[in-house]
C-alpha positions in Angstrom: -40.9 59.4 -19.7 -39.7 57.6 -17.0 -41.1 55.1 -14.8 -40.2 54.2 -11.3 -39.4 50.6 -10.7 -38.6 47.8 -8.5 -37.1 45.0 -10.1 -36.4 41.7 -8.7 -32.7 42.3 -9.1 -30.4 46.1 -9.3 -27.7 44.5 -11.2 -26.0 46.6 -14.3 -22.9 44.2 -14.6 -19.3 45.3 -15.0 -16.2 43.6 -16.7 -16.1 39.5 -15.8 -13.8 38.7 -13.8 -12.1 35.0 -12.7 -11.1 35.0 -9.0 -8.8 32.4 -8.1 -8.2 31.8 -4.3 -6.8 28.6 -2.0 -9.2 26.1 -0.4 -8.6 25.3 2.8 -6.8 21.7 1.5 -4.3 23.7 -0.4 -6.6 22.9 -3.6 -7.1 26.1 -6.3 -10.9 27.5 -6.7 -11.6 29.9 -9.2 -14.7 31.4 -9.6 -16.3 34.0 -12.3 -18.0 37.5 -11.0 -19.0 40.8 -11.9 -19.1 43.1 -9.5 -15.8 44.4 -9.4 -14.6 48.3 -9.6 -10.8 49.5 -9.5 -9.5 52.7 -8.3 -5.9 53.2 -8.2 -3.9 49.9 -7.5 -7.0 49.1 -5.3 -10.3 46.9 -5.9 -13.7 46.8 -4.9 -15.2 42.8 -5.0 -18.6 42.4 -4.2 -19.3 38.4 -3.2 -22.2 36.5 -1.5 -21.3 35.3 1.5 -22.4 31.8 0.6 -19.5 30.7 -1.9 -16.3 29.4 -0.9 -14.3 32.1 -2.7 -15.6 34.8 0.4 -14.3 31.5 3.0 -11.3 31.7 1.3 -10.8 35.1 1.2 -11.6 35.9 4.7 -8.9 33.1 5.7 -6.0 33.5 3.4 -7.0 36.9 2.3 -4.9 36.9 -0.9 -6.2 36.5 -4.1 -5.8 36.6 -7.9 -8.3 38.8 -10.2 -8.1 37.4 -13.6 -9.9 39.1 -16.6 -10.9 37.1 -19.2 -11.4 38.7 -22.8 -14.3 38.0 -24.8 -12.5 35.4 -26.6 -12.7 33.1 -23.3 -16.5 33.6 -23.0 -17.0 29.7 -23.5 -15.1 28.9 -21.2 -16.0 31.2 -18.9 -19.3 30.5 -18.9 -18.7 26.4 -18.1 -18.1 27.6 -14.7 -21.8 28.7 -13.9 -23.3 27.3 -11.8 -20.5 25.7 -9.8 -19.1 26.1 -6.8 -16.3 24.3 -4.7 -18.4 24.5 -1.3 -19.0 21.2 -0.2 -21.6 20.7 1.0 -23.7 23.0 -1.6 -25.6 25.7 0.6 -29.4 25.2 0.6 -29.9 28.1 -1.3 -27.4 27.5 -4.2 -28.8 23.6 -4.8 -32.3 25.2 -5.0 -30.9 27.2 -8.0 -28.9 24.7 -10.1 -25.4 24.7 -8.6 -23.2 21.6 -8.2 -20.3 20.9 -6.6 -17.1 21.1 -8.9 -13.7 20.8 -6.5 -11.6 21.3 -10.3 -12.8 24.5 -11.9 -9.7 24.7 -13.7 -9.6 21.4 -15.8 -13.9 22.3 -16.0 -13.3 25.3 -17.6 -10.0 24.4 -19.3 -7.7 26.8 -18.6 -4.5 26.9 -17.7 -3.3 27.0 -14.1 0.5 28.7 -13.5 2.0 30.1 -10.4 1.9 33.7 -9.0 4.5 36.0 -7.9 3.1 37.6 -4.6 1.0 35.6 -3.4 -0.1 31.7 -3.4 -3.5 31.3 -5.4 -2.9 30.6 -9.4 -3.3 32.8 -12.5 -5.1 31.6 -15.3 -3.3 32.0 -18.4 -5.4 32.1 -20.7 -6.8 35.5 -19.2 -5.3 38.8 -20.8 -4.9 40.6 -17.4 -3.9 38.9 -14.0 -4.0 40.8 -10.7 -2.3 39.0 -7.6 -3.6 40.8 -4.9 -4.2 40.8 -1.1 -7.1 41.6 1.1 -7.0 44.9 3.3 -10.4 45.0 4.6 -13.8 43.4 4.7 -17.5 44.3 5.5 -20.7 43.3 4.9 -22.0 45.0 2.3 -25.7 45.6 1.2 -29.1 46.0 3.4 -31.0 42.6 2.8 -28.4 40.9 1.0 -26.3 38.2 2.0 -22.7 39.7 0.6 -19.3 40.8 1.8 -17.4 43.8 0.1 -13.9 42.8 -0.3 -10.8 45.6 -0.5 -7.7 43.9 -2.8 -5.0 45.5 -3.0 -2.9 44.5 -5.9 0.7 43.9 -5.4 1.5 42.4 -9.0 0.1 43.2 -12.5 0.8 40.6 -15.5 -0.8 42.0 -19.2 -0.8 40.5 -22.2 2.1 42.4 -24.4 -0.5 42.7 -27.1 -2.3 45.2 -25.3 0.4 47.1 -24.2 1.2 50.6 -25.8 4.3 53.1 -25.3 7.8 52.9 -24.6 10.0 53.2 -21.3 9.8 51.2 -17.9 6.0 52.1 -18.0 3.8 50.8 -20.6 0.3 51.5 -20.5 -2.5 49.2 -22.1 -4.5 50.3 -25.3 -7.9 50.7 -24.7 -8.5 49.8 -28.5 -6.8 46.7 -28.3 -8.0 45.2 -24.9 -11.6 43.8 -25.2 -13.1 42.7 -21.6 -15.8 40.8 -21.4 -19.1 42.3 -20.1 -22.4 41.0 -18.0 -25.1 43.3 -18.4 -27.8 41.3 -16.5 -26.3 38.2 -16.2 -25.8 38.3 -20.2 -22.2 38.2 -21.8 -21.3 41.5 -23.7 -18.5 43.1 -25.3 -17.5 46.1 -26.1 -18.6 48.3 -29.2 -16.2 50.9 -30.6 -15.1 54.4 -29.4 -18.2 56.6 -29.6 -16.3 60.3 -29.1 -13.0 61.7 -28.1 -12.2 62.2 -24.2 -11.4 65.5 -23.0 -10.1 64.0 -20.2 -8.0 61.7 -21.8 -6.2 64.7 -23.0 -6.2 66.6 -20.1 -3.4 67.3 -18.0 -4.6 64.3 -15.4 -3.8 61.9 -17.6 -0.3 63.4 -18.5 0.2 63.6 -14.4 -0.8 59.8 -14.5 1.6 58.2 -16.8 4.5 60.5 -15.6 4.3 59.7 -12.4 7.4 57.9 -10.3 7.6 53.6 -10.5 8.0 53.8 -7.0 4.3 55.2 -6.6 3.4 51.3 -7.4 3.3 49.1 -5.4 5.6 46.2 -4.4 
């Protein structure tokens, strides 16, 4: 049976992700969230408006969307409850944060430079999106957030978790391993439960035969 609910917080997590954006003195930030969704060479980043990685955003509009794998939970993880707002907003001192202008040397990962656009990958992360902003809005009735629109102009994988031959590789969903929050809990993922149908359907063959020139540049 089923019982209806209000919960403090409507939050089922999604894959973590690092994004790494400028400050306004030129300075890398590089915060960790989980609300993120992709469709096409396009992504959906949901962000309070209090952090500095929404400032940044709305001024530079580029970005980088790094994925960690669970084997960087650890370090992941030493950037909670940080931020590189200075001064800390009201709200975020009430609940534990501090300032930390370095989040790269904090966390210890590795900062090296883009191709597209000027904030820094993290190498340690399997997957690194550079990206730019195409639109924003505030997102949400009673919250305090912006939905951000990336597009992403350059894709860097791991060549472990790549799969096939040609000009178009595609990444094996065995091998890659993204780490989850389910509630604000770390998560990983368990193994393949039953075959796809559509993973043998026609769509997918339409996917990975389409043109290079479909993506973009």
């Amino acid at each position: 049976m089923h019982k209806t609910i209000e919960p403090t917080i409507l939050y089922f997590g999604t894959p973590v992700a690092l994004i790494s954006t400028l400050n306004p003195d030129g300075t890398p930030n590089l915060a960790p969230m989980s609300s993120v969704w992709w469709l096409g060479w396009s992504a959906m980043l949901g962000l309070g408006k209090m952090g500095q990685t929404s400032d940044n955003l709305i001024r530079t509009r580029e970005c980088v969307i790094n994925l960690p794998s669970v084997e960087q939970v650890s370090q992941v993880d030493r950037l909670a409850l940080t931020t590189g707002k200075d001064p800390i907003p009201e709200r975020k001192l009430e609940w534990g944060y501090r300032y930390e202008p370095d989040k790269f040397g904090t966390a210890g990962f590795t900062a090296v430079d883009s191709v597209s656009v000027g904030p820094l990958r993290v190498l340690e992360c399997p997957v690194q999106m550079e990206g730019i902003v195409h639109d924003i809005r505030a997102f949400g009735k009673n919250v305090h957030a912006n939905a951000f629109e990336v597009h992403i102009t350059k894709l860097h994988v791991d060549e472990a978790l790549l799969t096939g031959d040609g000009d178009r590789p595609h990444i094996d969903p065995v091998a890659w391993q993204p780490l989850i929050m389910s509630f604000c809990r770390f998560f990983s993922l368990g193994g393949e439960v039953h075959s796809s149908r559509l993973a043998q359907s026609n769509f997918m063959k339409a996917m990975t035969a389409a043109p290079i020139a479909a993506a973009p540049r």
